[in-house]
C-alpha positions in Angstrom: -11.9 22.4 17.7 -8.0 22.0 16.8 -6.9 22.3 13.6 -7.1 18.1 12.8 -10.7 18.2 13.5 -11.1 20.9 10.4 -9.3 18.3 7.7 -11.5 17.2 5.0 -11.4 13.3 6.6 -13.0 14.9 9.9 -15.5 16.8 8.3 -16.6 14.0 6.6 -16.8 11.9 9.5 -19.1 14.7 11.0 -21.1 14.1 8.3 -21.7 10.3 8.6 -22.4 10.8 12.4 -24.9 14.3 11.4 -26.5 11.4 8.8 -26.9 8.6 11.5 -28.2 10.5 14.3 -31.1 11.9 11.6 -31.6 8.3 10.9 -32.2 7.6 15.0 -29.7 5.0 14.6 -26.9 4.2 17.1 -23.4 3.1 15.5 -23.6 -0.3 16.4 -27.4 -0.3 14.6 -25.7 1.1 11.6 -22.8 -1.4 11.8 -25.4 -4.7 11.4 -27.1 -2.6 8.7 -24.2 -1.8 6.3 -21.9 -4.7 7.6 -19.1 -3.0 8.5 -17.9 -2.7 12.3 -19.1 -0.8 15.2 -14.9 0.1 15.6 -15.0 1.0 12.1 -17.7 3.4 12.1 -16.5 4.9 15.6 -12.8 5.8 13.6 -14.3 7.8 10.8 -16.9 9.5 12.3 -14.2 11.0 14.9 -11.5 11.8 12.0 -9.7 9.3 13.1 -9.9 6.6 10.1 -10.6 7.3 6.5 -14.1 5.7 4.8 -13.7 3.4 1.8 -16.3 4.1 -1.5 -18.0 0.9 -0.6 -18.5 2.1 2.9 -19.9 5.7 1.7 -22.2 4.0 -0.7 -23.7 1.6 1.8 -24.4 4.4 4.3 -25.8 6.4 1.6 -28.3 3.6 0.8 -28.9 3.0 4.7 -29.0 6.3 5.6 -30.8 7.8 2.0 -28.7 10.5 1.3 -29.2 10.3 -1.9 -25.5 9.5 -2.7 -24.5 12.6 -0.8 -21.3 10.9 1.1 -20.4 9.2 -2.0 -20.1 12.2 -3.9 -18.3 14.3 -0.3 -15.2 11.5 -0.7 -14.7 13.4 -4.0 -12.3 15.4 -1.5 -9.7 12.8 -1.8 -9.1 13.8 -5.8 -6.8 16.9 -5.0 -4.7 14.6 -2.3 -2.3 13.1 -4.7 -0.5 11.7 -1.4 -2.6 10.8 1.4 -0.8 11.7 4.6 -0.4 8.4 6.2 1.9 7.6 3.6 4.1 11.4 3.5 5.5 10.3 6.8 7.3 7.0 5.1 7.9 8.6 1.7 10.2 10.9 3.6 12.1 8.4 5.4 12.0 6.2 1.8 14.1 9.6 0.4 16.4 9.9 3.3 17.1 5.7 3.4 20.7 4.4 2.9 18.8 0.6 2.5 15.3 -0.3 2.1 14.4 -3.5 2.3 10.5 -4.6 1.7 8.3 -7.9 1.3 5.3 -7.9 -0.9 2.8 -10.5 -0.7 0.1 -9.3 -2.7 1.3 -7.2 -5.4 4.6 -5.8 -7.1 6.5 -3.4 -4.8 5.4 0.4 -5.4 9.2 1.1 -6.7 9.3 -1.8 -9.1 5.8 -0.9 -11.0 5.4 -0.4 -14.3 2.9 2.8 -15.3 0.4 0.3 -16.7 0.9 -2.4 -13.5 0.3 0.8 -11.2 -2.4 2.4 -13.4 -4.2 -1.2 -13.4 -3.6 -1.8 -9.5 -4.7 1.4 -8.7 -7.1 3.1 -11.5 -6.7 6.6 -10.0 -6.6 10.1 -11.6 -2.9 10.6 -14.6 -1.9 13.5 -11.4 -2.1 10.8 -8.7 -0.4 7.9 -11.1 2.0 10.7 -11.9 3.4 11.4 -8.5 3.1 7.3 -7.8 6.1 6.9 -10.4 8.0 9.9 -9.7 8.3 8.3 -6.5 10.5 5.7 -8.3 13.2 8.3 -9.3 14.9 7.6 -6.1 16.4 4.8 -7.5 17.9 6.3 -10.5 19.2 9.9 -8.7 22.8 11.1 -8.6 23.1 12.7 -5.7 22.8 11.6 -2.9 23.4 8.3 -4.6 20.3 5.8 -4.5 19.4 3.5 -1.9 20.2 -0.1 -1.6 16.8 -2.0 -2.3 16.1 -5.8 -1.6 12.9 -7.3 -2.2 11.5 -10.4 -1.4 7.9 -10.9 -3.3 5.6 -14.1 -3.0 5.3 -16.2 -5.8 1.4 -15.5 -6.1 2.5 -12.0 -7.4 4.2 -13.6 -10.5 0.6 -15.2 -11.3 -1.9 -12.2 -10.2 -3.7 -10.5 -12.8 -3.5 -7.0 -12.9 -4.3 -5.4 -16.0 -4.6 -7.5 -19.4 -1.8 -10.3 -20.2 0.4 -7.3 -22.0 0.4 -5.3 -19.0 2.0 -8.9 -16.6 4.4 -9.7 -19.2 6.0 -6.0 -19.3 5.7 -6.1 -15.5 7.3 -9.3 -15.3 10.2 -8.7 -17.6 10.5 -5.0 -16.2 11.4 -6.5 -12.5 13.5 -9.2 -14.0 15.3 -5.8 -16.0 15.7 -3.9 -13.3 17.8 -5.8 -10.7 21.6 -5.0 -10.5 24.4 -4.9 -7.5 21.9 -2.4 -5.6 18.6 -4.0 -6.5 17.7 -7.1 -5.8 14.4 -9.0 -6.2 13.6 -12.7 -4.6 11.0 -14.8 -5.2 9.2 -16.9 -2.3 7.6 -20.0 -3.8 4.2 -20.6 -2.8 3.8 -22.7 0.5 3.2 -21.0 4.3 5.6 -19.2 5.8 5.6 -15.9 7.9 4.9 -13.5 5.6 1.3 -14.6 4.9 -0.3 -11.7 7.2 0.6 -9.1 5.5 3.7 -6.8 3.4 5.9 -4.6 4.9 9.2 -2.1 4.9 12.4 -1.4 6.8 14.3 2.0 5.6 17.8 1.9 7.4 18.5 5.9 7.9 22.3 7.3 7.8 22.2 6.8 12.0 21.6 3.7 11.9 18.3 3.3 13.5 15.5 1.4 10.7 11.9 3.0 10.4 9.1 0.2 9.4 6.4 0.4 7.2 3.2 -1.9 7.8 0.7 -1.9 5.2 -3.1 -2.5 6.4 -6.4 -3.2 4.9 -7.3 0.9 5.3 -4.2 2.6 4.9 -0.4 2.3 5.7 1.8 2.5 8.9 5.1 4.1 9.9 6.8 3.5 13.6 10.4 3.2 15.0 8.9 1.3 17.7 11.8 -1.3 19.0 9.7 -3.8 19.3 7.9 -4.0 16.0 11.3 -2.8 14.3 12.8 -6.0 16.2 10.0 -8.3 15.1 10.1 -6.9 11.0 14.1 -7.2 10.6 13.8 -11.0 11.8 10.6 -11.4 9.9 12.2 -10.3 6.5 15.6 -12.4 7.4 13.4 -15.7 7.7 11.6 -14.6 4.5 15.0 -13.7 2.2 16.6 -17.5 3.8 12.9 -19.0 2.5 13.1 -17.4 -1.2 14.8 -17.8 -4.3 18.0 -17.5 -4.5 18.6 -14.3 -6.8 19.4 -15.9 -10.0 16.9 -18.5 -9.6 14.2 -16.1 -9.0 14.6 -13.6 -12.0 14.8 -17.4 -14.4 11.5 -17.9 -12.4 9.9 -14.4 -13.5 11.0 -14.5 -17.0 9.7 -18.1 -17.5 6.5 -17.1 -15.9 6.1 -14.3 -18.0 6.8 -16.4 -21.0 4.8 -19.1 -20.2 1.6 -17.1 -18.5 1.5 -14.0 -20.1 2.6 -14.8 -23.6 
C-alpha cells in the first residue's frame, strides 16, 4: 500500500467496506439502505472522500456495529485543519488580493468567534486555529492582502447562534471594512452565484488560484478554465451588489432592525 492508503480517512474507509462485505451487501445495496449514493460510498471506502457523522451513524444502524464507525470518525478531533483546505490556506497567506463570494454564510475571514463557534460547534483548539487564520489581515509584514467580498443578502437574515451573536456579526463586518477591505451586499433575487461560494487568491506572479467550496469538503485549482469562469463569475456578481456604502447602511440597519 502507499503511504495515502495508511491516512486515518483510508483506514476508515477500509472499515466501512470490511463492515459491508460482513453484512453480504454490495455498495449499491447499501446505498438504497442508508440513502446516500452508490458514488458516495465508492469515494470513502477507497480513501478517496471523507464520511460525514450522519453517514457513519446510518451505516452503523444498517450495518449493526454497534456505533463502532461513529465512534472511529473521532480521528478527525486531532486534525485541527483538514488537508483539503492546507492547500488554499497557503495560497490565502502568500495572496497579494483575495477576492471571495459567500452565499450561505459570512466569509471565514470576516467571523466573529461566536458566529464561527455557532456555524461550526467544533472543539476551542479547532475554533482557535479558525481565527488565527484571520490574522492575515491585521499582519505587518508582508503587508495584508487586499480582500473584496461580495455576500448574498440571505446571509444578513440567517440565523446562526442566538440574536446577540447576528447583531455582533453584523455590526463586526460593517466595522471592519476600510481602503483594503471591502464587503458588498447582493440583494436577494437570482443571479449567478446561487450554485455555490467561492475564492480567487491573486499570487505576487500574477497567476489567481480558486477556491470552490462543495457540499463534502473544499477545492483548490489553477485550472485556466475554471480560473477563467470564477474571475467573470465574481465580476457579474460585484456589478449585481450593493454599492459599498449602500451595503454596510444595509447590514447595520439589518442588524438593528432583526437582531435588536
Amino acid at each position: 500500500m502507499t503511504v495515502e492508503q495508511y491516512t486515518p480517512q483510508a483506514i476508515w474507509g477500509r472499515e466501512l467496506r470490511h463492515y459491508r462485505l460482513a453484512a453480504g451487501l454490495t455498495q449499491a445495496q447499501l446505498a438504497k439502505l442508508i440513502h446516500f449514493s452508490e458514488s458516495l460510498i465508492s469515494g470513502i471506502e477507497t480513501g478517496q472522500l471523507p464520511a460525514g457523522r450522519d453517514f457513519a451513524e446510518q451505516c452503523d444502524r444498517v450495518l449493526n456495529t454497534g456505533g463502532a464507525l461513529a465512534r472511529l470518525l473521532d480521528w478527525r478531533r486531532g486534525q485541527l485543519i483538514p488537508p483539503w483546505f492546507g492547500k488554499w490556506r497557503d495560497k490565502e497567506q502568500a495572496a497579494l488580493t483575495i477576492r471571495s463570494y459567500e452565499p450561505l454564510v459570512v466569509p471565514g475571514l470576516l467571523q466573529t468567534e461566536a458566529y464561527a463557534r455557532a456555524l461550526l460547534e467544533e472543539p476551542d483548539a479547532t475554533i482557535g486555529v479558525r481565527m488565527e487564520r484571520q490574522a492575515l489581515l491585521t499582519r505587518e509584514s508582508p503587508p495584508p492582502p487586499i480582500l473584496r467580498c461580495v455576500i448574498d443578502e440571505a446571509i444578513l437574515h440567517r440565523p446562526c447562534g442566538d440574536p446577540a451573536i447576528m447583531r455582533e456579526q453584523l455590526l463586526h463586518l460593517a466595522g471592519c471594512t476600510g481602503p483594503r477591505l471591502s464587503v458588498q451586499v447582493l440583494p436577494h433575487g437570482m443571479h449567478v452565484g446561487l450554485l455555490g461560494g467561492f475564492a480567487l487568491a491573486t499570487l505576487s506572479d500574477g497567476s489567481d488560484i480558486l477556491y470552490l467550496e462543495t457540499a463534502i469538503r473544499g477545492l483548490t485549482t489553477s485550472d485556466p478554465e475554471d480560473v477563467v469562469e470564477a474571475v467573470e463569475c465574481f465580476e457579474a456578481l460585484r456589478t449585481e451588489a450593493l454599492p459599498l456604502n449602500m451595503s454596510i447602511d444595509l447590514i447595520k440597519r439589518t442588524a438593528e432592525e432583526r437582531w435588536t
